[in-house]
NUKE-751996 format. One record per residue: x, y, z of N, C-alpha, C in turn. Coordinates in pm, whole numbers, padded with zeros to 5 digits, always signed. Layout:
N
XYZXYZXYZ ...
END
This chain:
404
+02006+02151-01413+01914+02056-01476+01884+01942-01380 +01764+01918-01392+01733+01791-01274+01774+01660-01268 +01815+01604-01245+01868+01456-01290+01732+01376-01305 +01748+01281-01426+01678+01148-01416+01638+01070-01340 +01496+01069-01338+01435+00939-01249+01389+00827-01318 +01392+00734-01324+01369+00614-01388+01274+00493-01268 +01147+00465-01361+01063+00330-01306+01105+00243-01303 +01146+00164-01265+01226+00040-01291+01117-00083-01283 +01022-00100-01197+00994-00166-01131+00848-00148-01096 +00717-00199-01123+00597-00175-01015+00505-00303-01008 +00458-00341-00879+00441-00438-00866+00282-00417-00783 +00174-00525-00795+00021-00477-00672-00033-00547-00632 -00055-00585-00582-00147-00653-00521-00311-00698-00604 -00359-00775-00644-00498-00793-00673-00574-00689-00576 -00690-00606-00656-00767-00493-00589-00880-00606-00570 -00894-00609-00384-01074-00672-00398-01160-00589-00304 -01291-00667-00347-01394-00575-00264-01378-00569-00172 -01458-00458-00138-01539-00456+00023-01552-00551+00088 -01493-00624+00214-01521-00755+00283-01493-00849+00236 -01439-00825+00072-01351-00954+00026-01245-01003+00027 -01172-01078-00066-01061-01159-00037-00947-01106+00071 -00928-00977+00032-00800-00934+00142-00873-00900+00256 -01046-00882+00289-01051-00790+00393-01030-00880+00538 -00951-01003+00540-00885-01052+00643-00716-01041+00709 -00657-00946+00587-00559-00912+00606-00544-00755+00675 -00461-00751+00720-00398-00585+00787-00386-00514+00692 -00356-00386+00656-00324-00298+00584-00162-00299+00611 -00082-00300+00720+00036-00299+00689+00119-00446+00670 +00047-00560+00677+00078-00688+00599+00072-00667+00484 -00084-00612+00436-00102-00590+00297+00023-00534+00193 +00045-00381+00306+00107-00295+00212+00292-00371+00199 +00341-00473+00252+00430-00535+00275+00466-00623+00165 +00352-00676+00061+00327-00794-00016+00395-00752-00128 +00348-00580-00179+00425-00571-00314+00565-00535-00274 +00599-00484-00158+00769-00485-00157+00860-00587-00145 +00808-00722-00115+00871-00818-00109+00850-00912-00192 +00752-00843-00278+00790-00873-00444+00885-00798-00560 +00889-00688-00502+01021-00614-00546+01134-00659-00508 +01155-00707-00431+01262-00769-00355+01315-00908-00442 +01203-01010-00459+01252-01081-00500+01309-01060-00649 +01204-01008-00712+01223-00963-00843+01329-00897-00890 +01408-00812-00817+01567-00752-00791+01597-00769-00744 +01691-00897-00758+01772-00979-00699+01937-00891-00683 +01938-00817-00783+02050-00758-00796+02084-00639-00704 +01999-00559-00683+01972-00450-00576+02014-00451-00430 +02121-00386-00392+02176-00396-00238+02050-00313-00188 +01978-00341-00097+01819-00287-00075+01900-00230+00040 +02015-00269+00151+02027-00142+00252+02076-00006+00175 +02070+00025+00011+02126+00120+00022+01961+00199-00031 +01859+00192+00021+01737+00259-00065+01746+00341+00071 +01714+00466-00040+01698+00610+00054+01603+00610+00160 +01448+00580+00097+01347+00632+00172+01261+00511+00108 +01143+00481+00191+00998+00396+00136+00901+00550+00151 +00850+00556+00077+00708+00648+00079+00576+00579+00053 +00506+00610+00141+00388+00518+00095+00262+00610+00120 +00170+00581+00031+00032+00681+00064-00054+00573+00097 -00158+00638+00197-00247+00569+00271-00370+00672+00336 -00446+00686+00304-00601+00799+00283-00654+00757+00442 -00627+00669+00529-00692+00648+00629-00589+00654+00750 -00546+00557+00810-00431+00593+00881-00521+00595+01039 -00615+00519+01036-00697+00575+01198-00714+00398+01260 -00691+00290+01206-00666+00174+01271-00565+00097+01244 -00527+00009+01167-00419-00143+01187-00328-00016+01098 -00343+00114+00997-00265+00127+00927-00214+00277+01044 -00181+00295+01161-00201+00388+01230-00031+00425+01216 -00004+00508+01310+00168+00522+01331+00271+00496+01252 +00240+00539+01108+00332+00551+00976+00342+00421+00942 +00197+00370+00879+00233+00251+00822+00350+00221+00723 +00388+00300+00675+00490+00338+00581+00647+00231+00642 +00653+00286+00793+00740+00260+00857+00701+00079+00885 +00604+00051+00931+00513-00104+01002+00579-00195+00848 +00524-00117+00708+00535-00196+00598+00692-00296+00560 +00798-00155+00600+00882-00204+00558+00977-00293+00646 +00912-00275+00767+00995-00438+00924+00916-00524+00829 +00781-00502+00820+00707-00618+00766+00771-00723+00648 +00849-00647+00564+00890-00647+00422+01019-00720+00415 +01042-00685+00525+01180-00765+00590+01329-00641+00472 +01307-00554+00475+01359-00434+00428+01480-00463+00555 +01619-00413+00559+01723-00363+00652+01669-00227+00724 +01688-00303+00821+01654-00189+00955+01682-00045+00932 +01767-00047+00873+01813+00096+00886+01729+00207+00774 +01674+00096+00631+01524+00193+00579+01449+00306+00676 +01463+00421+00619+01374+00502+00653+01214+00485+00557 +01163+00536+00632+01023+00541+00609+00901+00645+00622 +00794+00670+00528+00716+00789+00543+00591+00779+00497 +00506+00809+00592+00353+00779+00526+00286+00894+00481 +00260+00939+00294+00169+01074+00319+00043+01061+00287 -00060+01167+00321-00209+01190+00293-00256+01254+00173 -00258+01210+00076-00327+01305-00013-00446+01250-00032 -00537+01185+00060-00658+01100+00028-00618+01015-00105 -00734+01076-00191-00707+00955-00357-00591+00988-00405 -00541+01086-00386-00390+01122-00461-00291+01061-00424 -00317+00975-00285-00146+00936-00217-00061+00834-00238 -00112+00761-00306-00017+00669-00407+00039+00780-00485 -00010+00877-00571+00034+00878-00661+00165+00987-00600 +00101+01101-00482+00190+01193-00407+00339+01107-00386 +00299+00975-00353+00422+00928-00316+00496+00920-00440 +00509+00887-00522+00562+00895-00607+00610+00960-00660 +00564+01132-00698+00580+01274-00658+00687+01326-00594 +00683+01256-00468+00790+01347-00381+00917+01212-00417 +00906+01107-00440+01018+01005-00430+01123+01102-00567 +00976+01150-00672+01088+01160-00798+01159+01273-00733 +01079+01420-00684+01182+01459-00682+01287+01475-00568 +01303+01410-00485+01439+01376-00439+01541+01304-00492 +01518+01194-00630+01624+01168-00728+01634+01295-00789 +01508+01363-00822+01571+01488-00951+01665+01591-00860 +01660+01620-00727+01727+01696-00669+01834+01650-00608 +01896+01530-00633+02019+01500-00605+01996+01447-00485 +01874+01423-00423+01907+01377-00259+01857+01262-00247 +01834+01150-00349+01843+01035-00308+01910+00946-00452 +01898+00839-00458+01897+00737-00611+01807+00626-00566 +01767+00579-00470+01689+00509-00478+01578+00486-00403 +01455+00454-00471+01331+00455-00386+01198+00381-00401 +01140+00336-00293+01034+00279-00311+00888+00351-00256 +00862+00353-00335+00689+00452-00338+00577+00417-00362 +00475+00420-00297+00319+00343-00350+00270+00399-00260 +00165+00273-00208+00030+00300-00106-00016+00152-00073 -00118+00172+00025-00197+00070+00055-00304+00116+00124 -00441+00055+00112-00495+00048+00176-00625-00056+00195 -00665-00077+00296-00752-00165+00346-00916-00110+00407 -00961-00038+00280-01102-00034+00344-01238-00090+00413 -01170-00208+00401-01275-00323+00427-01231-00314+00626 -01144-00286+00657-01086-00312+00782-01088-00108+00864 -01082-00014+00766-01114+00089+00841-01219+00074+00954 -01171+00110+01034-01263+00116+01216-01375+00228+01198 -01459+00200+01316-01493+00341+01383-01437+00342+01443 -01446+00525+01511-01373+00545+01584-01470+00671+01677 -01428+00656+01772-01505+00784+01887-01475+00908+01938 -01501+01040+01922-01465+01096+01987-01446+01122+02122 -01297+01241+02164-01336+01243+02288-01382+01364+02370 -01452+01351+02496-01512+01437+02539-01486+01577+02552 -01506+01667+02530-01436+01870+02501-01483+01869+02659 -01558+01818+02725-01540+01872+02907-01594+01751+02962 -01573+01756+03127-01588+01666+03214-01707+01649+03207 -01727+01506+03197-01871+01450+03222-01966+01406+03100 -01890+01514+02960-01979+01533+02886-02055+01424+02839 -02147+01398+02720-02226+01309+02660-02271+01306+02552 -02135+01399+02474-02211+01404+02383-02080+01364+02245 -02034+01211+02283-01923+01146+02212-02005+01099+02071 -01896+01164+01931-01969+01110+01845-01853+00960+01793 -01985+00872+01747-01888+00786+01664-01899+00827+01523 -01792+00778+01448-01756+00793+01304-01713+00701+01225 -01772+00638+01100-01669+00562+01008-01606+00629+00904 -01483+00537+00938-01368+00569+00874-01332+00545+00757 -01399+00486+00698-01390+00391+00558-01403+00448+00404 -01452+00609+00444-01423+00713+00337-01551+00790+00391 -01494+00966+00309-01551+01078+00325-01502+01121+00470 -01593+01246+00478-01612+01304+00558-01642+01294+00752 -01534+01326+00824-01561+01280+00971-01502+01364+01017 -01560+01396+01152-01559+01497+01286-01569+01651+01193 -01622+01686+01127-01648+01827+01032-01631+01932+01133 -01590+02002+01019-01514+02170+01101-01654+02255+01080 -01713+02301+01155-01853+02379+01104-01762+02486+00984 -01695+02541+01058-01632+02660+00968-01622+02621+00794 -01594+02438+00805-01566+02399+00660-01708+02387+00632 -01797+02342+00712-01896+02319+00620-02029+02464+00584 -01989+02576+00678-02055+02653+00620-01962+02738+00496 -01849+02745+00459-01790+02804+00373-01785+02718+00239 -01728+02594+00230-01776+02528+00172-01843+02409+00164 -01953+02399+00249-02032+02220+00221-01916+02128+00242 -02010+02002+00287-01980+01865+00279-01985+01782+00238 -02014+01791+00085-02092+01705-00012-02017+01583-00017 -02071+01461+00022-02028+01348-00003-01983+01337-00151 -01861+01248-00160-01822+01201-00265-01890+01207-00390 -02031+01148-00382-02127+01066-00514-02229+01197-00506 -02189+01303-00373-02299+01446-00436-02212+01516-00542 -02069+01515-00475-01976+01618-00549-02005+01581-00699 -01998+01424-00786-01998+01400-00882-02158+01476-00932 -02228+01448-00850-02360+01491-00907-02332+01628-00948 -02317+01703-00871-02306+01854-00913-02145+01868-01064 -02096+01801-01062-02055+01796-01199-02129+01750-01292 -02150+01648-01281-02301+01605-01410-02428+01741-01386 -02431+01793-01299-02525+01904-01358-02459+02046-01414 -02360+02072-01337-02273+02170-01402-02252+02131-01530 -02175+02075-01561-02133+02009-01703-02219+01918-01801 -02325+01947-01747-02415+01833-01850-02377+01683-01889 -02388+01635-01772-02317+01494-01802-02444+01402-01811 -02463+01338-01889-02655+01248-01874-02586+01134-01779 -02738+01099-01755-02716+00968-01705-02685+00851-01823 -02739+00855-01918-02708+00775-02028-02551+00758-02043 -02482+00861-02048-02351+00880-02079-02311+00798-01943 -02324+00830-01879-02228+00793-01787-02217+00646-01756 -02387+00585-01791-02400+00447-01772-02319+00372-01890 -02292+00420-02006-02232+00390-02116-02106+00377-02105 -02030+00494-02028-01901+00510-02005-01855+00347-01872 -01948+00342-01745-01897+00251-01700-01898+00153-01760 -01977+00105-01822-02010-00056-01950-01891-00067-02005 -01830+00065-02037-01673+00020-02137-01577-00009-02052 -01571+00035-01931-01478+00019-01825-01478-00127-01797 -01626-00164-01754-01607-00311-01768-01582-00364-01867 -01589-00367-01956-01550-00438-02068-01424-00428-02124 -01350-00292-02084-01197-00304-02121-01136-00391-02001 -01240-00386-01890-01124-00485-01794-01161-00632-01798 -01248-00632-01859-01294-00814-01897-01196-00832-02000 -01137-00781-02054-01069-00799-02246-00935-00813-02184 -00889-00709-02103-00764-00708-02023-00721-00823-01940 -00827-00872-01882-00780-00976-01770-00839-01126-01847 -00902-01123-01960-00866-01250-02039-00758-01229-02095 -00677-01153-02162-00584-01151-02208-00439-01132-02139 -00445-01167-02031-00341-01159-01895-00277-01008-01925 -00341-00959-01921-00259-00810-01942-00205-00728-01829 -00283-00805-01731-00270-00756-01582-00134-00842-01488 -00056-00970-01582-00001-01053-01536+00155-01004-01459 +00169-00955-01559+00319-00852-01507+00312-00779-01404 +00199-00718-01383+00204-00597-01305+00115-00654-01119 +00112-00752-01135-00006-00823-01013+00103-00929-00954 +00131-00952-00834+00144-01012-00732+00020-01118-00669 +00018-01261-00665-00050-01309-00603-00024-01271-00484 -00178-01319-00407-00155-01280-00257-00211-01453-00184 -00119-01493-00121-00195-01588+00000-00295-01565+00063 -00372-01618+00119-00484-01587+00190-00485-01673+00258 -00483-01660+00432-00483-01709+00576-00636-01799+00525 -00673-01973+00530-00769-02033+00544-00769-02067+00711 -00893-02160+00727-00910-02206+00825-00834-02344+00831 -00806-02388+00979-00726-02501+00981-00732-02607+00931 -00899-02650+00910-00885-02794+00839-00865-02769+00655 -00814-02646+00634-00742-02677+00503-00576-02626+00519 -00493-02756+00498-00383-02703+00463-00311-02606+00425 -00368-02544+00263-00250-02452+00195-00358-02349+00173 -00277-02209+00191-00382-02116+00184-00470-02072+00042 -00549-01997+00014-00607-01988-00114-00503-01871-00189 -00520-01887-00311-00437-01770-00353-00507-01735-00451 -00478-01585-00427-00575-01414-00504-00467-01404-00576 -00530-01400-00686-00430-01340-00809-00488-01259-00930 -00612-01217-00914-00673-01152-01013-00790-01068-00955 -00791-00960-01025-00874-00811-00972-01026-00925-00951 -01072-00837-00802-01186-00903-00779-01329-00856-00809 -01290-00720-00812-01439-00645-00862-01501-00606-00998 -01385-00610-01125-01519-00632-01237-01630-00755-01220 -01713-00696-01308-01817-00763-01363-01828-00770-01496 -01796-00925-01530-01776-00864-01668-01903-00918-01762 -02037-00978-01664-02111-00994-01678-02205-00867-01666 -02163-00704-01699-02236-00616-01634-02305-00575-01768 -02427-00537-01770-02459-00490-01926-02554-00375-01887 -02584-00294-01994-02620-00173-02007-02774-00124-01958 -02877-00287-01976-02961-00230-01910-02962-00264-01769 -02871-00346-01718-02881-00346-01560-02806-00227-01503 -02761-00208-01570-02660-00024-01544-02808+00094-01507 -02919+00110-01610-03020+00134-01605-03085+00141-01511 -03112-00008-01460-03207+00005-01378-03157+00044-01207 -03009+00063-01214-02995+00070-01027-03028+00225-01025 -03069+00280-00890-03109+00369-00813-03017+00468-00827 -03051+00593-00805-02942+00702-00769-02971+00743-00639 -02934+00680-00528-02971+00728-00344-02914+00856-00339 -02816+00937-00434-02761+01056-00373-02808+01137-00413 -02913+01140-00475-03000+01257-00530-03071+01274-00592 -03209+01301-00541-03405+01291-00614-03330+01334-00754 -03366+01251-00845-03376+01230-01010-03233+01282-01036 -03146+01240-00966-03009+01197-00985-02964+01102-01078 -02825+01139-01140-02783+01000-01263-02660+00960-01186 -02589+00971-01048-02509+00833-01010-02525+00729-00893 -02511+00657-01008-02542+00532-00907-02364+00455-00873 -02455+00324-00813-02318+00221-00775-02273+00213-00915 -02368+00179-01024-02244+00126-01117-02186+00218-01224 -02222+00355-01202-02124+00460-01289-02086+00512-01210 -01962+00426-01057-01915+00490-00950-01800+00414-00935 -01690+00498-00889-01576+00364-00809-01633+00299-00682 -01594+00187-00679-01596+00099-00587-01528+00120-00427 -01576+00057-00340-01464+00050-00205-01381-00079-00198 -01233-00035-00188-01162-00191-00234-01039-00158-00112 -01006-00319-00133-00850-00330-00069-00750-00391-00157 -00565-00319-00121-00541-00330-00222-00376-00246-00195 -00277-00278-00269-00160-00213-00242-00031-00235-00361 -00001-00180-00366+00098-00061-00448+00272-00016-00470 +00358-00090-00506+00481-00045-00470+00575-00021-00594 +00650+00036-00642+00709+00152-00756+00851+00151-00694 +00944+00062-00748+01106+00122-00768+01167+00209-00855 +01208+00347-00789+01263+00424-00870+01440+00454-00877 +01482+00458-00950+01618+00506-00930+01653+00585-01038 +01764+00667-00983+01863+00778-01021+01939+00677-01137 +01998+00784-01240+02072+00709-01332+02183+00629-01285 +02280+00688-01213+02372+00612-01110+02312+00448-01079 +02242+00437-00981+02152+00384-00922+02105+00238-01018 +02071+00294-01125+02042+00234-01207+02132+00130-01260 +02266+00173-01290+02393+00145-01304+02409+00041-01201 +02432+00091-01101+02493+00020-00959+02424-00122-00930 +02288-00074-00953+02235-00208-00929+02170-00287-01047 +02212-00322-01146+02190-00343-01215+02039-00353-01293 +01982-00264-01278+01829-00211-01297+01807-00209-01427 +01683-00223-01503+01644-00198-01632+01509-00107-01627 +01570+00029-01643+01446+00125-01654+01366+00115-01769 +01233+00123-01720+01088+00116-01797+01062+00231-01839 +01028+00335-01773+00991+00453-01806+01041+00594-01704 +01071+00662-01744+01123+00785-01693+01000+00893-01623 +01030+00938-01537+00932+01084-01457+00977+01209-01525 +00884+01244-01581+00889+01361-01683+00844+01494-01561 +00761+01491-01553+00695+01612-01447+00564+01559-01332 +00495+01619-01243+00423+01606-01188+00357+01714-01145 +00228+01742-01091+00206+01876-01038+00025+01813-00978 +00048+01895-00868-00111+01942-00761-00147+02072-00800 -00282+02069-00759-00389+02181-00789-00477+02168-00649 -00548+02286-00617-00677+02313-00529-00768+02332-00619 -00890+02312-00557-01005+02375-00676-01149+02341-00580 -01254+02401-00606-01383+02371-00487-01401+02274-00419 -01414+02235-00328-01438+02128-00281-01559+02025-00340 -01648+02108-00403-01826+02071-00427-01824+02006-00588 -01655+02067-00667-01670+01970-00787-01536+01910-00799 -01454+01843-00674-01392+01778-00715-01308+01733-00743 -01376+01650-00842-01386+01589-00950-01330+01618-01066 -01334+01746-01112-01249+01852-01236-01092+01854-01183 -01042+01830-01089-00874+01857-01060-00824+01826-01139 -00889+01665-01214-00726+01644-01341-00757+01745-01451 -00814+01818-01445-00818+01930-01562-00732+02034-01522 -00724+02090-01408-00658+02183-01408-00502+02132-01350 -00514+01993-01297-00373+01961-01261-00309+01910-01399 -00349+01887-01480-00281+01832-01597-00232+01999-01706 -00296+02108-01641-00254+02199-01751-00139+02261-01679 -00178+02227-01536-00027+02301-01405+00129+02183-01476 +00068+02087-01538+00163+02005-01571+00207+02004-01666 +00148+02053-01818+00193+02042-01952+00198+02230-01964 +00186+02284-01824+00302+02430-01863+00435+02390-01840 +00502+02283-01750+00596+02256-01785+00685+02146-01848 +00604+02134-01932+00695+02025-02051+00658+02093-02169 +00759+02069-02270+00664+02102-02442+00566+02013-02483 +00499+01953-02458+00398+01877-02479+00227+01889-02449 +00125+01815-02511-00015+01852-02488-00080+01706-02452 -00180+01773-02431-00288+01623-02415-00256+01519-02556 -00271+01625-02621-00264+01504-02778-00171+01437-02794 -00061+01516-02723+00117+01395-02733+00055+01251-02659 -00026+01259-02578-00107+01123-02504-00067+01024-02549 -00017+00923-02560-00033+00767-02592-00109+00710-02505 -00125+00730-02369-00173+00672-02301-00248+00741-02186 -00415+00758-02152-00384+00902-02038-00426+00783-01925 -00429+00712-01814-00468+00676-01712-00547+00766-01602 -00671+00781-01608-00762+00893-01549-00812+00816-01450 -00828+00842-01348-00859+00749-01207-01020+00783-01230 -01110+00640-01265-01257+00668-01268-01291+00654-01139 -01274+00795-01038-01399+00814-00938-01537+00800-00937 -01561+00890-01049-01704+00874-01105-01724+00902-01296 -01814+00817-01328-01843+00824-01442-01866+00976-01496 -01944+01109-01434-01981+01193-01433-01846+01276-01446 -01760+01241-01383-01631+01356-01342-01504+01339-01436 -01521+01174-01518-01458+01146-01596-01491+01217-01710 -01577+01195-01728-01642+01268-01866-01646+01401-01869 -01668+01473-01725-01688+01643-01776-01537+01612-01782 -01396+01593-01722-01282+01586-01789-01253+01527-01904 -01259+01419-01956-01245+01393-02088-01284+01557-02197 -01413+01580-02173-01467+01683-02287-01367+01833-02269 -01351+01816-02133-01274+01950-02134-01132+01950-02227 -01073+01795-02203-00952+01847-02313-01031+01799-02464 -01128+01804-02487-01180+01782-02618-01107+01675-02681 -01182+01556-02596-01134+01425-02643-01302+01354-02655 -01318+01249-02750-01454+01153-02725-01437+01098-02605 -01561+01076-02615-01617+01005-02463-01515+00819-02457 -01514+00811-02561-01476+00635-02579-01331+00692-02678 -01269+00761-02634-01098+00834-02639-01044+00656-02630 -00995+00608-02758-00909+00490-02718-00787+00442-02605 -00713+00612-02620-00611+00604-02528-00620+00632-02361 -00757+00648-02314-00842+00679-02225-00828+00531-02095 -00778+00516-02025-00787+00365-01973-00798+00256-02064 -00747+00218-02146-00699+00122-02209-00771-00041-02166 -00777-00064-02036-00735-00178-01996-00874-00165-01851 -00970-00058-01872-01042-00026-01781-00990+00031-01662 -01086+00122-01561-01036+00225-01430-01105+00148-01374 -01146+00274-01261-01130+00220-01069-01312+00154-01097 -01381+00215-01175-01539+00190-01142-01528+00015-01188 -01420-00035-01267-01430-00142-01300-01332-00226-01206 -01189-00165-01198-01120-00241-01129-01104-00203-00957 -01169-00139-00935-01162-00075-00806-01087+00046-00770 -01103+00075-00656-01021+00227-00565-01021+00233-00432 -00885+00136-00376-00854+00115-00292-00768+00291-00267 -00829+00373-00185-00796+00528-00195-00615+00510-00193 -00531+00477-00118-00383+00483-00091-00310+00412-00165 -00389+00372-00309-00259+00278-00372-00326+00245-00524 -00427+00329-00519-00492+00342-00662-00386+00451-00762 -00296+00559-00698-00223+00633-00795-00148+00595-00826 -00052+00510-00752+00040+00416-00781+00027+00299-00889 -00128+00264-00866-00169+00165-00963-00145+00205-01139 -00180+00323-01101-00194+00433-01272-00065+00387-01299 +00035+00494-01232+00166+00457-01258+00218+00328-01293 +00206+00256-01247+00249+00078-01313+00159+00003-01422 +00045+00075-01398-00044+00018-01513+00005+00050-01672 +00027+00213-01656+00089+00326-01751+00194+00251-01796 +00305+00233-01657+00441+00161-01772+00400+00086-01821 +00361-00052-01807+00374-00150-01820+00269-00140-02002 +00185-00020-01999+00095-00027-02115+00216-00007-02226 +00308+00153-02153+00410+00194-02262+00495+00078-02333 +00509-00007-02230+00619-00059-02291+00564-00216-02382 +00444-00216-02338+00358-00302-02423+00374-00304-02595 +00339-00169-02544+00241-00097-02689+00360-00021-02786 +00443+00031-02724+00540+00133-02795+00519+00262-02785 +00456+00324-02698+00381+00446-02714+00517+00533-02597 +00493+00701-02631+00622+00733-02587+00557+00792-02463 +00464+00898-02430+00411+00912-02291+00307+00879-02245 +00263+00901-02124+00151+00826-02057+00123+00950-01951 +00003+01011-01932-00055+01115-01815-00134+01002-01760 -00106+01040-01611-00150+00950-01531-00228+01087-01442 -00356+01072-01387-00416+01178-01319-00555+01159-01272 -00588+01258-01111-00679+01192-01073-00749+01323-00997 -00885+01308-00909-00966+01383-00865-00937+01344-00768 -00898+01436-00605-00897+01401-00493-01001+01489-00381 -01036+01423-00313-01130+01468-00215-01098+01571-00182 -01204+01661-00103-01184+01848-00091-01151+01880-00143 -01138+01884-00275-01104+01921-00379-00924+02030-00446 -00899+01891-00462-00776+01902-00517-00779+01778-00671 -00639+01807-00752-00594+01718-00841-00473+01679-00834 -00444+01569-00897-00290+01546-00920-00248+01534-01064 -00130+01569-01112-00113+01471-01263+00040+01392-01248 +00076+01312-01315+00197+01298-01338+00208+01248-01463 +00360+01332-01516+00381+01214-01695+00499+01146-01690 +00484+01053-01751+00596+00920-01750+00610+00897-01894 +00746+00880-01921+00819+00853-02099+00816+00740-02112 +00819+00690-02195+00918+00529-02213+01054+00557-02221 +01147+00470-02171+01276+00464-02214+01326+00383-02316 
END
């Protein structure tokens, strides 16, 4: 039987835009902020005895290069002797980390661990290729800041390259997703995260961040609240923006996730562990599971990663108290929602609003689920929480978390 993993702990960073508040910080400063808020916050915790840091991070090609994973935790002021590991699951790698942390408690080979993501899209580089022969001229540059770069012909004649906001399109036409719907669906997103963040709901789970000013001000500014709703957004300005990804297309910017910066960190421990350091577990790791699936939709992974997941528990979508669905796109949410035959405006559906409202910083948005999830369970009283998401080239993730 697997042993117990227990949340103890999750802590994030404020998600901001593109070129905003954090995009003057590093990605491995960034990803440093929520562990040394874990730190303080478990005071009780001998931290040289944590197994491993895992951290997911979707980019990995400038400041977050050479296992930021490893950069985060000198940064963090962690004991030297922390090991450290950075993985890729693009949008999944917050949550991957988390994944592999549980099961090395469930398999006996660790008790304690710290798992998330970070990332800094505002600060992704270009970058250049280099020359295949002497002399050549024919160096491409690339940004790094999401999708698709240096393409394998082989990938793109077998399966396409559909940018992100095509892939969603071809789910809204596969699946009949309107544009109406979808503009409807982001409006609630904003609006559950306007309701959420007047009502400090976000307070527990958010880390202020300092922010480096210029010299003739003293003390730095401090970020402490998600920067990208709008909670001024209403239904016919949803209407009127453009769909650039496709002649008489229904997605636009605002039934889309956002590009954000932003980071992520999750203490887990073994029951032992728990004990030893005097920990108070939140919620328990029930199961987790990945899926492949076309590259061209997606978007559908938490459908089939959530059924790779509730074959192994006794439980269904409907046991749900809480599902945390990473809104990539309005379009991809919804053909998932309908597939487990839930309404479109499913109460237990993001609660507190997703990524199109609060952002999707790619390496620390799964992680976000996960702490958002506890922190709802233990709010509310509710006994599980599916946390699950659509990852680029098409894969899914799911994971479920109990209350304790």
């Amino acid at each position: 039987m697997a042993a117990a993993v227990f949340i103890c702990d999750g802590i994030r960073t404020p998600f901001a835009r593109y070129g905003g508040k954090l995009s003057t910080i590093r990605p491995d400063d960034l990803g440093a902020v929520p562990i040394k808020a874990l730190m303080e916050r478990n005071r009780g915790v001998h931290w040289e005895q944590i197994d491993d840091v895992i951290y997911g991070c979707a980019n990995q090609a400038g400041e977050d290069n050479r296992n930021v994973a490893r950069m985060v935790v000198l940064l963090a002021g962690l004991p030297i002797t922390t090991s450290a590991t950075t993985v890729n699951r693009l949008c999944g790698s917050g949550m991957d980390a988390i994944r592999i942390g549980a099961s090395l408690v469930q398999s006996g080979s660790a008790d304690l661990i710290i798992a998330g993501g970070v990332e800094s899209m505002s600060r992704a580089p270009f970058v250049v290729s280099k020359s295949s022969t002497a002399f050549a001229r024919n160096v491409a540059l690339e940004d790094t800041t999401i999708g698709w770069r240096f393409v394998n012909p082989l990938i793109e004649h077998q399966y396409g390259i559909d940018l992100m906001p095509e892939t969603a399109e071809n789910v809204a036409e596969q699946f009949q997703v309107s544009r109406a719907d979808q503009d409807a669906f982001a409006l609630r997103s904003q609006q559950k995260a306007a309701q959420a963040q007047q009502a400090d709901l976000f307070a527990e789970e958010i880390v202020p961040v300092p922010i480096p000013v210029s010299r003739k001000q003293k003390e730095p500014l401090i970020f402490s609240e998600d920067e990208q709703p709008r909670p001024d957004t209403t239904l016919s300005g949803l209407e009127k923006l453009p769909t650039p990804f496709r002649m008489n297309g229904t997605v636009t910017a605002g039934n889309s996730s956002s590009v954000n910066d932003g980071a992520c960190a999750v203490l887990m421990a073994s029951e032992k562990a728990v004990k030893q350091h005097n920990l108070t577990p939140r919620t328990q790791v029930v199961a987790a599971a990945t899926v492949g699936l076309e590259p061209r939709i997606m978007g559908m992974g938490p459908v089939a990663a959530s059924e790779k997941l509730f074959a192994q528990v006794d439980c269904t979508i409907s046991d749900m108290d809480i599902i945390e669905l990473n809104e990539a796109f309005a379009a991809q949410s919804l053909a998932v929602i309908r597939s487990w035959k839930l309404p479109d405006d499913a109460a237990q559906i993001n609660p507190q609003g997703g990524a199109i409202a609060l952002g999707h910083p790619l390496g620390a948005s799964g992680a976000r689920l996960a702490t958002t999830a506890t922190y709802q369970l233990c709010r509310t009283g509710g006994r599980y929480a599916l946390c699950t998401m659509c990852i680029g080239v098409g894969q899914g993730i799911a994971l479920l978390i109990e209350r304790v």
